[in-house]
N, C-alpha and C positions, 0 to 999 in steps of 0.2 A: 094512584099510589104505585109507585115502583118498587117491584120484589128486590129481594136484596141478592146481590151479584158478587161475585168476585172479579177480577182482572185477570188474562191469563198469563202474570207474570207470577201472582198470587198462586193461583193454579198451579205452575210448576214449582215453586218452591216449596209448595202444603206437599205437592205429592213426591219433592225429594226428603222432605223432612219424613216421611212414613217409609221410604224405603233406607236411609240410614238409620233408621229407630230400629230396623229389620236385623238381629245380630247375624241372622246364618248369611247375607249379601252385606257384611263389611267382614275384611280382611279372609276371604278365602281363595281357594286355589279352583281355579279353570283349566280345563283342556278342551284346543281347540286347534283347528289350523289356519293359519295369518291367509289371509288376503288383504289384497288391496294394498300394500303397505307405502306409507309415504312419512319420509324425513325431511322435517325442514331447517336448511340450514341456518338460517339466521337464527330464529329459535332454540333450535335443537330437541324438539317435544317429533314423537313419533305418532303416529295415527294408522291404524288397523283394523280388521275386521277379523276376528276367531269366529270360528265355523266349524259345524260338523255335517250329518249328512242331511240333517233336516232345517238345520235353524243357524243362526246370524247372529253375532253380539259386536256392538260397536266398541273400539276399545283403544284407550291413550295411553301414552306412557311421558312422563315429561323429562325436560332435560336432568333434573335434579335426581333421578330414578336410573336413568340411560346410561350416568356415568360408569354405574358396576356391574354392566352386560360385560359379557368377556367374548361373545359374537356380534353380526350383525345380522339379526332378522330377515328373513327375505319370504319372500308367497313360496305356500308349501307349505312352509317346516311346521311339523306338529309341536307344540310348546304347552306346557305349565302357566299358568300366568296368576301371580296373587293381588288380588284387590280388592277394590270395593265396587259397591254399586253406588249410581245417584245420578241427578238428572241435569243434564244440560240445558241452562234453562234459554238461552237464546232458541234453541230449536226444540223445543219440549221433549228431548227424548232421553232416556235414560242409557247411560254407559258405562263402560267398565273403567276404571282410574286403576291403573297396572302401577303395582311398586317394585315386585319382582319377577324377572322372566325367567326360564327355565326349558333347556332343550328334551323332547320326549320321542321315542322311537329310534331305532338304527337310522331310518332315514335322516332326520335332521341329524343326527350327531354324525354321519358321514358326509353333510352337510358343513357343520364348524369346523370337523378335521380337515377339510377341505379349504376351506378360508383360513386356519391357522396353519396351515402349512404353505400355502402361498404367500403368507405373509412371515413367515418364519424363513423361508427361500428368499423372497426377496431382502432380506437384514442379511446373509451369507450364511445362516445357518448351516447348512448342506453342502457346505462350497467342499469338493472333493479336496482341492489346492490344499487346503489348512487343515487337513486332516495328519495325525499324528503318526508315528511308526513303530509299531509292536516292536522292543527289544528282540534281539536274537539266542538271548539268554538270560534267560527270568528265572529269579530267586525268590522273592518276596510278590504273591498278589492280596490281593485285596476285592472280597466281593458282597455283594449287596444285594441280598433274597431275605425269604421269610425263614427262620430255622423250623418251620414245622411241616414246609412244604419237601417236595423230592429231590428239588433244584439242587441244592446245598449239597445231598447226599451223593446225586452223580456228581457234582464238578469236586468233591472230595477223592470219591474214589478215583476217578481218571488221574488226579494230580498225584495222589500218592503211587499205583502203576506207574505212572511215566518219570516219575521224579519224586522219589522218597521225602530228600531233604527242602523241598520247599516249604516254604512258611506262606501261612496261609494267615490274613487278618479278616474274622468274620463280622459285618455291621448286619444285626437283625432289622429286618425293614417289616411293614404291610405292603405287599404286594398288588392288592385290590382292596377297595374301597373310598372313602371319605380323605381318611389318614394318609391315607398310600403315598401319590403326591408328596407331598410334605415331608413327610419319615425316607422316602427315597433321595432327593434332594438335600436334605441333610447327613444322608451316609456319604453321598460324595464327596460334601463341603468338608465334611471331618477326617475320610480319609485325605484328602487331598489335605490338610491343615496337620494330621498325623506324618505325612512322607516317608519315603524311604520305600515305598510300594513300586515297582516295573511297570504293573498292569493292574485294573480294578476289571470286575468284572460283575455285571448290573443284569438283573433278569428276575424269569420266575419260570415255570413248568405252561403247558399249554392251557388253554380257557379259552369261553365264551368270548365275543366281541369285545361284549362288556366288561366283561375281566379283565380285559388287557387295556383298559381305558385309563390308568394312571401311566401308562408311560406311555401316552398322547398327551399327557400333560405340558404347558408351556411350561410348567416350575421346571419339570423333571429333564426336558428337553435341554433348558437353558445350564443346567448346573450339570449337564454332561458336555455341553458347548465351551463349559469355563471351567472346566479342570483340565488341571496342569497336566496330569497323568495319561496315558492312554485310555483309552473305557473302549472295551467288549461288549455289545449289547446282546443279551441272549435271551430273547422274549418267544415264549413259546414254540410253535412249528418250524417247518419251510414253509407253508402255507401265509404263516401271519408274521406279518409288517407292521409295523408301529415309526411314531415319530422318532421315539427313541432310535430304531434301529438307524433312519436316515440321518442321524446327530453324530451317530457315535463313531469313532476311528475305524472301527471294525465289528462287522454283524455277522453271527452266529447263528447258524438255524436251531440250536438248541444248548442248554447246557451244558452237554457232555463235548458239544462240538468246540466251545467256550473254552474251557478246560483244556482240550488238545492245543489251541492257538496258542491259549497262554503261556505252558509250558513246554522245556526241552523235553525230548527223549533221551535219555542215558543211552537204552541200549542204541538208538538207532546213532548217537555220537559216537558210539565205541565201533560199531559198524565204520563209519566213515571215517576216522581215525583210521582204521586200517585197510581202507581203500587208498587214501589219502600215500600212504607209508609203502602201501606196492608201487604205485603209480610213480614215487619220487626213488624207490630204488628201480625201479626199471628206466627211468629217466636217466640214472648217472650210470647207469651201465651202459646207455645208449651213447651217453658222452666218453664215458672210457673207449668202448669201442670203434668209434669214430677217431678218440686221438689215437690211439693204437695204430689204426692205420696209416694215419698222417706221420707214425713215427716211423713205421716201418717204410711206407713210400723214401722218405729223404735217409733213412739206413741205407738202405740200395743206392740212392746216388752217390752217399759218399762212400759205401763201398768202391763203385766205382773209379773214384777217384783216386783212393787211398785201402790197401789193405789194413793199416795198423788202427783202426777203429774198429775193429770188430769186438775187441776187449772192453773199447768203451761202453758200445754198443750193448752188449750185455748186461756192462752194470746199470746202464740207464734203466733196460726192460724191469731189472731184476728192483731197480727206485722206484717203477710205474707200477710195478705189481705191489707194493709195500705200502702206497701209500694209497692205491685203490683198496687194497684190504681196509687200512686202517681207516677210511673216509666211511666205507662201507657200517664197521664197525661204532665208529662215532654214530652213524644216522641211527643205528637202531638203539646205541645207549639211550641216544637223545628221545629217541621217540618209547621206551619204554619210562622213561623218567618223567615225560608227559602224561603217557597214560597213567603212572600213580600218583601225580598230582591231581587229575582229573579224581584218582579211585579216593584218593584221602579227600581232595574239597567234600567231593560226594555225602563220604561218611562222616563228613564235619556238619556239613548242611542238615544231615539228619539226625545228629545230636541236638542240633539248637532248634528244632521244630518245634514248636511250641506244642505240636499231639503230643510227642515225648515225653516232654516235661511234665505234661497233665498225666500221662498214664503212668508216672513214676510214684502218684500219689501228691502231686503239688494240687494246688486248684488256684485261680484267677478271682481274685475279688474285685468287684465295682458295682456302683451306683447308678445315678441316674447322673451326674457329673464325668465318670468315668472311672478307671481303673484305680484303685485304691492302692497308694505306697506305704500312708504311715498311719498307725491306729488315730493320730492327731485329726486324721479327716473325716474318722466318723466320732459317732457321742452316743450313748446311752440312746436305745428306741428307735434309732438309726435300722432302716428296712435296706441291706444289699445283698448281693446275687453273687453267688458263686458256681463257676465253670468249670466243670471236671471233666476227666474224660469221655465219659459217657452219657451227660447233661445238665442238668442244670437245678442249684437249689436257691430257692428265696428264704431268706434270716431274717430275724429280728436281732441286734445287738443288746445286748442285757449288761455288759461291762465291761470297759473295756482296761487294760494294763499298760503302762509303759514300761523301758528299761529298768525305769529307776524306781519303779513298785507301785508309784501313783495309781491309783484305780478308783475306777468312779463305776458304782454301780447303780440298777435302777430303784 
């Protein structure tokens, strides 16, 4: 009599059926670090080994999975990996079937930065050539931080110091996290879609590595590459570099440094204005005094020649000196009539600031759509945000009125 046997094809699939039957070895997450790694082209399925200090796990990943890596893998890099367990049954051994990868530690993630930036350079990313040029006199910026970080606060102050009448358009971002990304790349696309802005100016306060890891982002990168506008990147220290900073037209070691690029100086224009205004009356004085002598040179020869020129000769002096005064006279009409053009734009600009306007008791209503012009846009139960001078409140609408008395309550 022959005992009863299995096959060992049986064999491995009893004992893959006992470790997918196993809930905590399907669909969890691994940390490990890749060896071995090999891509095959024709397929496209990758094959690896995660490892720690003691132990070994064999582990695939297939083409169908590989599509939504946003790196390329390589020996070293510590990773996250989610899958499952179960057994291979051509070679009886059990492995890991990876559905999602995931970078873990500074080291790899200075690792991807690394490979998205080589490959971000070779597209022209970074190409200095196509880089844009800061106006030389900015009215309107436009910038893009978190409004509860500090960022905001210095590149305010600085701007209003240096430049009262500047209008300032704020888009609230997250700065770090999940969101970040996404919500920063959208304030560009909208101010750039908004216009009318000289200069945006994009950042946050200083952080961790990791903190500053949304503007490494390829979204964030690219929607700084493709607007129209100039962008200031102003991401944390001198210390720290970001993709962002190498994208952007002009980089800032902080955001108050931001702030100074983007705006004039008032006073240091009134300064040069009147550097400007010596330098050009000492210049036509040099020119008067040079004809001067050229006039008096050829007087003497035609003295010379002739006595009865000496009465001419005077009235000419007496025409040079008249119309030197009065040239003199025009330059500085002229140049004081600039300077109060200069002085009214100024106080026109800072009439229409929009801080103004808020601290006069107005406030800003909008939504999740945007700024709000007529009660037609919102309805009863309607939740929006109003901006005043000093912060911010979220509403519930209860009724709302038109002109003509309509009213629709809750």
């Amino acid at each position: 009599m022959q005992p009863e046997f299995l096959t060992v094809s049986e064999l491995n699939k009893f004992i893959g059926l006992l470790l997918e039957a196993e809930p905590g070895l399907q669909d969890f997450w691994l940390r490990g670090e890749i060896s071995g790694f090999k891509l095959y082209q024709q397929s496209g399925h990758m094959y690896f080994t995660l490892k720690d200090e003691e132990s070994a796990v064999s582990a695939v990943m297939f083409k169908s999975r590989t599509r939504a890596l946003k790196f390329m893998p390589e020996n070293g890099m510590e990773v996250l990996a989610r899958g499952s367990i179960s057994v291979f049954n051509r070679q009886g051994k059990y492995q890991l079937y990876v559905d999602e990868l995931q970078l873990f530690g500074a080291g790899s993630l200075s690792l991807y930065l690394q490979q998205l930036k080589e490959r971000l350079e070779k597209q022209g990313y970074f190409n200095a050539d196509i880089k844009k040029t800061l106006p030389s006199f900015v009215q309107k910026v436009g910038v893009i931080t978190s409004q509860d970080g500090a960022a905001i606060q210095d590149i305010l102050k600085v701007l209003r110091q240096r430049h009262a009448g500047i209008q300032v358009i704020f888009y609230h971002s997250a700065v770090q996290g999940v969101d970040a990304p996404m919500e920063l790349a959208q304030g560009l696309r909208c101010l750039n879609a908004w216009g009318g802005m000289d200069v945006i100016i994009i950042g946050r306060g200083g952080g961790s590595w990791e903190d500053l890891m949304a503007f490494n982002s390829e979204e964030v990168v690219k929607a700084i590459f493709e607007s129209r506008i100039p962008v200031i990147s102003a991401v944390g220290h001198e210390t720290d570099f970001t993709l962002a900073d190498w994208v952007a037209d002009v980089r800032a070691a902080t955001p108050t440094q931001a702030a100074q690029l983007a705006s004039p100086d008032l006073q240091q224009l009134g300064m040069e204005i009147q550097r400007l205004k010596q330098r050009m009356q000492a210049a036509m004085e040099k020119v008067f005094y040079t004809r001067s002598e050229s006039l008096d040179q050829l007087v003497i020869k035609r003295i010379l020649k002739t006595s009865g020129l000496m009465q001419s000769l005077q009235s000419k002096q007496d025409e040079l000196k008249e119309l030197s005064e009065r040239l003199l006279r025009a330059a500085n009409d002229n140049m004081s009539r600039k300077k109060n053009q200069l002085a009214m734009a100024a106080s026109g600009l800072d009439k229409l600031s929009p801080l103004k306007v808020l601290q006069r008791g107005y406030a800003v209503v909008r939504n999740e759509s945007g700024i709000i012009r007529s009660v037609k846009q919102v309805s009863p139960g309607d939740k929006v945000q109003l901006i005043l001078a000093d912060g911010e409140l979220r509403v519930k609408i209860e009724d709302r009125e038109t002109e003509k008395g309509g009213k629709n309550k809750v």
